[in-house]
N, C-alpha and C positions, 0 to 999 in steps of 0.2 A: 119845053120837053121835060124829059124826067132827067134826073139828078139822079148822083151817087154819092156816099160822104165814107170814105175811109177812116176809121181812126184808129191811133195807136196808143196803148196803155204801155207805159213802162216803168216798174219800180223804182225810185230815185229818192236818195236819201235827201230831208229838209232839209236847207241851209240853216235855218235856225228860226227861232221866232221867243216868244214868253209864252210859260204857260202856269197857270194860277191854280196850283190842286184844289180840289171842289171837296178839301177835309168834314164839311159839313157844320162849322163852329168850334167854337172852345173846347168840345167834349170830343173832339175830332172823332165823329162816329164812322166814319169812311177810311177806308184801305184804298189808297189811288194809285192806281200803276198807269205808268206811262210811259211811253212810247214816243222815244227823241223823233225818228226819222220819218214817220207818219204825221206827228204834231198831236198827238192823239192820247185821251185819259177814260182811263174806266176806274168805276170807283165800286164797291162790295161794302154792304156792310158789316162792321169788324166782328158783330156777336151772330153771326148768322152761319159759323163753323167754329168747329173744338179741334177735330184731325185732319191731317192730310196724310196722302198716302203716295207714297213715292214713285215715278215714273221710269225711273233710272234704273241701274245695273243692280241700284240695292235694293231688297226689302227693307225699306224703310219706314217709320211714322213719325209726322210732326206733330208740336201742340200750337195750339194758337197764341204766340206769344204776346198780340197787341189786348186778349184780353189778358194778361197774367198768369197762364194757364201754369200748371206745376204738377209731378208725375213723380215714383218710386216706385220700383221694381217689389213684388210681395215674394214670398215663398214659395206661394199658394200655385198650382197648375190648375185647380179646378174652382173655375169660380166663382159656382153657387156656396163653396163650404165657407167665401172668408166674408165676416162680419163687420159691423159698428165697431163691434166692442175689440174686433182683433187690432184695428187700425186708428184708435183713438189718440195714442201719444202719437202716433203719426200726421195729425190733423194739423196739429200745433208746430209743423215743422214743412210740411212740404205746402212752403208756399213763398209768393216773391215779397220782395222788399220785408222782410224782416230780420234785418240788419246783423244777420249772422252771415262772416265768409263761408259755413259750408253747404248754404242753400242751392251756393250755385251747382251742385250735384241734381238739384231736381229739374233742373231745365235744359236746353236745347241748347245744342252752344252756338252763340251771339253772335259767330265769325260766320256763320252758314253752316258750315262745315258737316255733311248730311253722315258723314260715318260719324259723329257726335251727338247724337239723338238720344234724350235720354231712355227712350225707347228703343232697347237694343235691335238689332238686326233679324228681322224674324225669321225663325228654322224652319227647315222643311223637315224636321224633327222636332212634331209638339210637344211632346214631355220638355222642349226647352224653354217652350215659353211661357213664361211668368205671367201671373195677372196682375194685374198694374193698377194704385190706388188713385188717380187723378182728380186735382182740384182744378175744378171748372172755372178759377179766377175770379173776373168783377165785372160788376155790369158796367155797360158804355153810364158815364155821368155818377159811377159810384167812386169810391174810394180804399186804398187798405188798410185804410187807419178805421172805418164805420163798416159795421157789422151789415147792416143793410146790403151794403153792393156784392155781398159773397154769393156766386153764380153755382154754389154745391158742389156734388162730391160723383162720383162714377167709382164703378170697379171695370177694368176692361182689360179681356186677354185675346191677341189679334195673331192668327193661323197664315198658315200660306193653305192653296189648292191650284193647284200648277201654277199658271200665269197670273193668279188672284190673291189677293187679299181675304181673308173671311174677322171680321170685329165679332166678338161676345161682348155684350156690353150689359152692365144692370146697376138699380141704386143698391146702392152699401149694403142693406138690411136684405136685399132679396133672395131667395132661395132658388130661385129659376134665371134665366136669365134671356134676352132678345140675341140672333146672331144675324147678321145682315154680308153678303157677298161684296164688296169694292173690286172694280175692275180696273187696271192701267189704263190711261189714256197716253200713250204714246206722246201725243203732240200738245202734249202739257205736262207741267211740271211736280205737279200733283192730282192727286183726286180728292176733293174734300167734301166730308161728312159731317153733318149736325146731329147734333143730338137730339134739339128741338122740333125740327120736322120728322128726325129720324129716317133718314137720306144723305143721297150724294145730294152737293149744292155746286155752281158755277161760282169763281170767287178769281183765279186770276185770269190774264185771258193767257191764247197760246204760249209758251214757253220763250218762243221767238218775235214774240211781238209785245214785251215792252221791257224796260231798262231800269225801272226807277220805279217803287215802293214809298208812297210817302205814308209814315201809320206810328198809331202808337207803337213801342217795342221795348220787349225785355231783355236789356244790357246789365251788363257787370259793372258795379261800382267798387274799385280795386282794395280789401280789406272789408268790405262793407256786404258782400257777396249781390243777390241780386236784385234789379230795381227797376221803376219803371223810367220809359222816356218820351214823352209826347215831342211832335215835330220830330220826326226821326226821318230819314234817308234811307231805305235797303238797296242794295242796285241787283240788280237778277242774276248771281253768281251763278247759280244751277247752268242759266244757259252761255255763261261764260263771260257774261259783261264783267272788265274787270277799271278799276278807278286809281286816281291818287288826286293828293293836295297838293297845289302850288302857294307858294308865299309873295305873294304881291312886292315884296323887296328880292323877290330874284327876277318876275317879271310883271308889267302890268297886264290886267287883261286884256285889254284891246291892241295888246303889240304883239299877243301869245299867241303864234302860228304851228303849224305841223309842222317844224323845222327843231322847233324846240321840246318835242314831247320826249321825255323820258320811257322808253319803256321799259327797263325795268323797275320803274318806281309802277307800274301798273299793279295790282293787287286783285285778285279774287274774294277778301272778306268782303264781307255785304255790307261791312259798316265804315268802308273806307270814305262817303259822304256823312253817314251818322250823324249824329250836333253837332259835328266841325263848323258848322256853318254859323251857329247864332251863341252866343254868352246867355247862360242861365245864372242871378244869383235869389239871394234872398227877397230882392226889393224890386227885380228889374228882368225883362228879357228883351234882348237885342240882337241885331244882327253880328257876323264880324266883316269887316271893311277889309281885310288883310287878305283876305283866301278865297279862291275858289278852287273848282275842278277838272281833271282830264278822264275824260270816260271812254272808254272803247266796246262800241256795241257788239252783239251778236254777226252782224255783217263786216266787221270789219272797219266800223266808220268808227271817227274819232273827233270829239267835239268838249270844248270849254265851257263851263258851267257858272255861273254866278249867281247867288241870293239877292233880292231886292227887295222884298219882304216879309216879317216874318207878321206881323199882327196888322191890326183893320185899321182904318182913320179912328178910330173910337180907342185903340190899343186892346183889344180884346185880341188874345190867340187864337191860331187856327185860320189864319190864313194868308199862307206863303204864297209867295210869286219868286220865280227862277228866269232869267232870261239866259238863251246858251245858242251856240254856234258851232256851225262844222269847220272843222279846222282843214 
């Protein structure tokens, strides 16, 4: 006779498992966000967006920092009148890794921290907003020391229109200029925009669905201002994931239960994973053996984190493996 099959779905966070971000090689072209309690990884690639545009309470815009992107506020409100030639000493200075402390003024700050943008807060009073000289950074596989990898230059002044976004965007030298609408997506953490297709693009997934950023990133080198960091760690501060480091001589990892998590060593910077995890020097890059991490996701779950690799049987970079557990 006939048959009925009932089934029932219900969200349940992984216990744990390994997951091998799919960075895409040495030149780590991929943005991989992941998603502890799913078990789950999407990857973007890193030169395939310049801005984001903020979901939150703020008007706010990001730059791309895993390309090296760099930004300064001009004088200028109207942004066909400003030039090449207005913004030339400029050229030589807003950009990362050159070894000046007060570069770190062109960039985003490190921590997450979205009231820190170097793109101030945008008015719903345009006379306040500034057009903005931005360097489009390096290509994936270039360099900041070779002229070759520089990914150019923009001029860009970004509006509000009620609940929107509106960009003016054009090259240096133009006299006119492209304007394009950006809308908020609520259930994301940004909207982002290419210059290359000249559009929105898909780049992280929903806000609450993943914890972990593994990508190139630009960090502060303390005295030295700013610079880049392949194998880098972000954890999803916006949506509240927040982290800390344990030292293997207060506990080992496989004895580190929910009994012993500290919360308030829990942190919201986005860089409380960061390189904590591997030794970089001149001759070598390795893991560290001492440390791992206590993560607390968007749901409320709370789970131990370990590195187990960072390069290939061949030692080429570019590809970690994490094994982690719910606590």
């Amino acid at each position: 006779g006939n048959t009925s099959l009932a089934v029932s779905f219900t969200e349940s966070a992984a216990l744990g498992g390994v997951i091998a971000p799919e960075t895409g090689g040495a030149d780590q072209p991929n943005q991989v966000y992941i998603d502890l309690s799913s078990q789950t990884q999407t990857t973007a690639k890193r030169d395939t967006w310049e801005l984001g545009f903020y979901s939150g309470e703020n008007f706010r815009v990001v730059l791309n920092g895993s390309l090296l992107m760099a930004a300064t506020p001009l004088e200028a409100t109207d942004i066909d009148v400003v030039k090449e030639a207005d913004v030339a000493d400029l050229k030589t200075q807003v950009a990362v890794g050159t070894f000046n402390s007060e570069n770190t003024k062109y960039i985003d700050a490190p921590s997450g921290n979205i009231q820190e943008t170097v793109i101030a807060e945008v008015s719903e009073n345009d006379s306040d907003n500034k057009v903005y000289l931005v360097n489009l950074g390096i290509n994936i596989g270039g360099s900041i020391h070779v002229p070759g990898g520089a990914r150019g230059w923009k001029k860009i002044r970004v509006l509000r229109e009620g609940n929107d976004y509106v960009l003016q965007y054009a090259d240096l030298d133009a006299t006119t200029h492209k304007e394009v609408v950006i809308s908020i997506a609520e259930e994301y953490n940004f909207t982002f925009f290419s210059f290359i297709s000249e559009g929105e693009t898909s780049v992280e997934p929903m806000k609450d669905k993943w914890d972990l950023n593994y990508t190139v990133f630009t960090n502060i080198i303390p005295g030295s201002g700013s610079y880049v960091y392949s194998d880098f760690v972000a954890t999803n501060s916006k949506a509240g994931v927040e982290v800390y480091q344990v030292s293997t001589s207060d506990f080992t990892y496989e004895d580190f239960t929910a009994e012993n998590v500290i919360e308030e060593n829990l942190s919201v910077d986005q860089r409380g994973i960061g390189g904590n995890w591997r030794v970089l020097s001149q001759t070598s890059t390795s893991l560290k053996d001492d440390v791992f991490f206590v993560l607390k996701d968007p749901d409320g779950n709370y789970y131990k984190i370990r590195f187990t690799a960072l390069l290939s049987e061949s030692g080429e970079r570019g590809y970690p493996k994490f094994e982690y557990n719910l606590l």
